[in-house]
Backbone bond lengths (Angstrom), bond angles and torsions (degrees), N, CA, C in turn:
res aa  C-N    CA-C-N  psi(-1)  N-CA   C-N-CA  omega(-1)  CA-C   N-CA-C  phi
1 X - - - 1.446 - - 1.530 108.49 -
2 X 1.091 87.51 148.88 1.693 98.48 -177.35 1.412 120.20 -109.10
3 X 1.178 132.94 134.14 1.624 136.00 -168.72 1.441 108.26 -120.66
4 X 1.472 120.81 96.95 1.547 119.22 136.95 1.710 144.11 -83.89
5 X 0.797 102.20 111.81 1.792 121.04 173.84 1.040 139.25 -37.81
6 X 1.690 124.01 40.77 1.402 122.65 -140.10 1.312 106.91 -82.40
7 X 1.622 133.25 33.95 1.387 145.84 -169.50 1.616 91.59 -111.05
8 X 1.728 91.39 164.18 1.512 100.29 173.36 1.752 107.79 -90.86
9 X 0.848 121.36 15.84 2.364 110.90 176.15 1.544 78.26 -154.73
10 X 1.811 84.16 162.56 1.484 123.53 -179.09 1.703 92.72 -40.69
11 X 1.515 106.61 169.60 1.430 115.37 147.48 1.434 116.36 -149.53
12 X 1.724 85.16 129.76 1.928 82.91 -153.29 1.478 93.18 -98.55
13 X 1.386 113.18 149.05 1.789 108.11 -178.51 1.656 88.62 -124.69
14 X 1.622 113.56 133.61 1.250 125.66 -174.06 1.457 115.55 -102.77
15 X 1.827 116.29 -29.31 1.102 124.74 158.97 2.020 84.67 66.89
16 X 1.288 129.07 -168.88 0.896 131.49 -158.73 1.494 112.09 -83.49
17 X 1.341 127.31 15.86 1.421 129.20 -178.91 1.704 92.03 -92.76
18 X 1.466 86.76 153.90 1.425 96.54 160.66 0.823 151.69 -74.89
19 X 1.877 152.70 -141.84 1.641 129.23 163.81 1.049 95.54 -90.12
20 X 1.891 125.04 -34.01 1.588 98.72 -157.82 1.549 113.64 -89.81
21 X 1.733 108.62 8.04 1.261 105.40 175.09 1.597 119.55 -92.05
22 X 1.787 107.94 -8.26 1.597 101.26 157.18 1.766 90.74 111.94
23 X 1.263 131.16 137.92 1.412 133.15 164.48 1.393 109.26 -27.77
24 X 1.514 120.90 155.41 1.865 115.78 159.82 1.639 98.71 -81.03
25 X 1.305 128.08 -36.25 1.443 138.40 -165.97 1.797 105.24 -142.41
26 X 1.282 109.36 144.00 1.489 143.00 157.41 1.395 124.06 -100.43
27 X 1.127 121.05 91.51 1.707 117.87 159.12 1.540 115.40 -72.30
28 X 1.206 129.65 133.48 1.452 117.07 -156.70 1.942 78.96 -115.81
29 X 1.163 138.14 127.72 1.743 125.56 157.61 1.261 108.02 -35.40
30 X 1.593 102.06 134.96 1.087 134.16 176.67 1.492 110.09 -47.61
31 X 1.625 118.83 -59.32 1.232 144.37 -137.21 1.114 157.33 138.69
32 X 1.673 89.13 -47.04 1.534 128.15 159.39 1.613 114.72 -114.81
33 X 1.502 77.12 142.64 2.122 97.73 -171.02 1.530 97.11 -111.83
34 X 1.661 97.33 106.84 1.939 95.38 155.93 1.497 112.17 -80.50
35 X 1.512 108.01 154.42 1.415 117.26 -164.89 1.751 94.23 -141.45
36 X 1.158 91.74 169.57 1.373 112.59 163.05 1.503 128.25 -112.30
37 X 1.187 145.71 114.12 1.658 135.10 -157.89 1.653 90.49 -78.91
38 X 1.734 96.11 143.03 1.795 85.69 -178.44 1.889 94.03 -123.57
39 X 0.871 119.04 166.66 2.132 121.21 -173.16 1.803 84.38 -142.84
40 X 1.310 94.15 113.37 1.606 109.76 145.40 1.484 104.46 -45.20
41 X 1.474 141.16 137.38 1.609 134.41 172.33 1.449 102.67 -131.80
42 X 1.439 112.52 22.92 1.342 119.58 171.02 1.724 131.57 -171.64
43 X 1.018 135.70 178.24 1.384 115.33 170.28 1.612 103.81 -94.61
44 X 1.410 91.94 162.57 1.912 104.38 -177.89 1.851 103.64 -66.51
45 X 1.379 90.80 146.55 1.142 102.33 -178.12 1.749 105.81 -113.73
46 X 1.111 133.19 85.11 1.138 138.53 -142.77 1.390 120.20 42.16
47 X 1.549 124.45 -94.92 1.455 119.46 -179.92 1.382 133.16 -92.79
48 X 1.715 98.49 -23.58 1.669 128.62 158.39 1.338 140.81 -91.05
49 X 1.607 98.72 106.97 2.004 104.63 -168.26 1.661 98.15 -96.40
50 X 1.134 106.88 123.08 1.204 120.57 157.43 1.829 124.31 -34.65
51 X 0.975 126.93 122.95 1.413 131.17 -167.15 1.658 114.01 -160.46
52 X 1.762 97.38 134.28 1.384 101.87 -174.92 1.505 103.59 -117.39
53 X 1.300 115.85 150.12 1.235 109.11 -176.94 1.680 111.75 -111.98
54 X 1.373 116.11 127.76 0.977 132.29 -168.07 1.742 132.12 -86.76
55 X 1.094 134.70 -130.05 1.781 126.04 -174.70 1.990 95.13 -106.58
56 X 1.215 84.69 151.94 1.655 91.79 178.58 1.172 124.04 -79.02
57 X 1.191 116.04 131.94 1.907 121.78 178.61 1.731 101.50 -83.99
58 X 1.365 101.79 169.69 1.563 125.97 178.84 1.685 106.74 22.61
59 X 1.257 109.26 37.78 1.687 104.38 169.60 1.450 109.22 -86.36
60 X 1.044 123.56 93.85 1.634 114.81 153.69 1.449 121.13 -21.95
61 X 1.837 107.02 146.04 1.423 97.14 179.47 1.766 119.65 -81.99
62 X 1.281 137.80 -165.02 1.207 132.93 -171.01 1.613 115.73 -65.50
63 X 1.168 132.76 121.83 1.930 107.57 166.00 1.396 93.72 -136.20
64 X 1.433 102.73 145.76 1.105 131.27 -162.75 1.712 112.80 -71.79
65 X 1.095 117.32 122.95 1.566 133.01 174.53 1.812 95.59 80.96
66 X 1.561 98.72 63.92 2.213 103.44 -164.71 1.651 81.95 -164.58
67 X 1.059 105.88 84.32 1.756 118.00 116.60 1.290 154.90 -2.25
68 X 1.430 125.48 45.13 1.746 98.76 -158.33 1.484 105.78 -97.45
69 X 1.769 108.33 144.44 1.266 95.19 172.64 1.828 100.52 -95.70
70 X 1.593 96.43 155.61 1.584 90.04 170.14 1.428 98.53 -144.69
71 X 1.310 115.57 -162.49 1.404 132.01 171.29 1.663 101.58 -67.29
72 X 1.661 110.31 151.35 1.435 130.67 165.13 1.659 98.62 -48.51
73 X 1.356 106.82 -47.50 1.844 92.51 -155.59 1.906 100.61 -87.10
74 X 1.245 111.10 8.08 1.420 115.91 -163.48 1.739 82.79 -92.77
75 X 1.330 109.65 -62.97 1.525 111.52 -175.40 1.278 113.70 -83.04
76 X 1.303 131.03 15.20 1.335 107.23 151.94 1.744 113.01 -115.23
77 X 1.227 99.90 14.09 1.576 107.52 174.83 2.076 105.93 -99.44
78 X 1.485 86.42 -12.16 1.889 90.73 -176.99 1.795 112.38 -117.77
79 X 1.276 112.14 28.84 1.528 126.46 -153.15 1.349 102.25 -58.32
80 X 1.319 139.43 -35.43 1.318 147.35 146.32 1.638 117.28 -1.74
81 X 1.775 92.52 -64.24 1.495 112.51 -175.33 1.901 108.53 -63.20
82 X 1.163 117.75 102.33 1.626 116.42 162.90 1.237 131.73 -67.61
83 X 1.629 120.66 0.31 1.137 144.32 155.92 1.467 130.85 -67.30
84 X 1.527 109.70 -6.01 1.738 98.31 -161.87 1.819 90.71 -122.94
85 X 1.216 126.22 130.47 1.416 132.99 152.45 1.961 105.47 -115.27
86 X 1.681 70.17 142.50 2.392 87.48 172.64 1.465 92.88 -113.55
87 X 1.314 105.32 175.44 1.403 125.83 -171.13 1.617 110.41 -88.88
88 X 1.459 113.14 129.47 1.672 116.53 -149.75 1.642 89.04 -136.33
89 X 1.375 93.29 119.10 1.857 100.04 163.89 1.838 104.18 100.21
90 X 0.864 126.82 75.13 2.065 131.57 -159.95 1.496 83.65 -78.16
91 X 1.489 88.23 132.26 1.490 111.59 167.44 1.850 93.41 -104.86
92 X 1.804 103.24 124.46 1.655 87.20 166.46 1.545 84.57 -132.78
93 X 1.972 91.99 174.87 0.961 121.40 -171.78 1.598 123.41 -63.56
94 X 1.266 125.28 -142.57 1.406 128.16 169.80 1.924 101.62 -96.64
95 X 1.176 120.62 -30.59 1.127 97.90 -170.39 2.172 94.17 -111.66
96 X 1.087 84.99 42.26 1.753 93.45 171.28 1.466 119.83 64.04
97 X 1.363 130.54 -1.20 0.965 134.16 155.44 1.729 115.50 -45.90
98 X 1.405 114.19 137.18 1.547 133.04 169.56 2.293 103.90 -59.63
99 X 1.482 102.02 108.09 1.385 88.47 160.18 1.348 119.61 -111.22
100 X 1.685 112.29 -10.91 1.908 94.10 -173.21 1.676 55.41 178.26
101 X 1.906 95.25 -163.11 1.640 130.90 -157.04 1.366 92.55 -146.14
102 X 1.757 93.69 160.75 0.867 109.19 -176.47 2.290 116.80 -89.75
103 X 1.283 96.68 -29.05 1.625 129.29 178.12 1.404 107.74 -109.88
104 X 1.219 101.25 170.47 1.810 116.04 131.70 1.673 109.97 -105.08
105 X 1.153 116.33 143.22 1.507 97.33 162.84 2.038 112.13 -125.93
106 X 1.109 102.79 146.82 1.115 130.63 -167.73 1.709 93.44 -96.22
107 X 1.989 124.53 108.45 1.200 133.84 173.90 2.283 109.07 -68.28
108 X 1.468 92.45 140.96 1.638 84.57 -175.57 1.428 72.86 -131.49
């Protein structure tokens, strides 16, 4: 299987090693960032604006034995697609920062 990165930074998958033993795998971005278009559908209501999320930009179409990783809200706005896994399970650092995952996970 083949893995493309359609995020903007690496994605490091640690799988059951630890931080100081280093990712098992690196996805480095492709280049291209799929997105989701998002529409304010209301005014803010103090700190929370209403927002719908709309059709996906720069997604490539399906190819066979191709992987894409994207964002959570990219693949669960394209759930259809059996092609797309995001990064499932945050491995962070010592001072709580996000460095990589533990999975990919694939939305059903």
């Amino acid at each position: 299987m083949t893995y493309v990165n359609l995020t903007p930074h690496p994605v490091c998958l640690y799988r059951e090693r630890g931080i100081s033993d280093g990712p098992a795998e690196i996805y480095p971005p492709s280049g291209t960032v799929a997105r989701v278009s998002s529409l304010e559908c209301g005014p803010p209501d103090g700190d929370v604006v209403p927002v719908r999320y709309g059709d996906p930009q720069q997604l490539p179409p399906p190819v066979p034995g191709v992987l894409y990783i994207v964002s959570l809200v990219t693949a669960l706005a394209c759930r259809e697609r059996g092609d797309l896994v995001a990064p499932y399970l945050e491995v962070r650092n010592g001072k709580g920062g996000i460095v990589g995952c533990r999975y990919l996970q694939r939305t059903c």
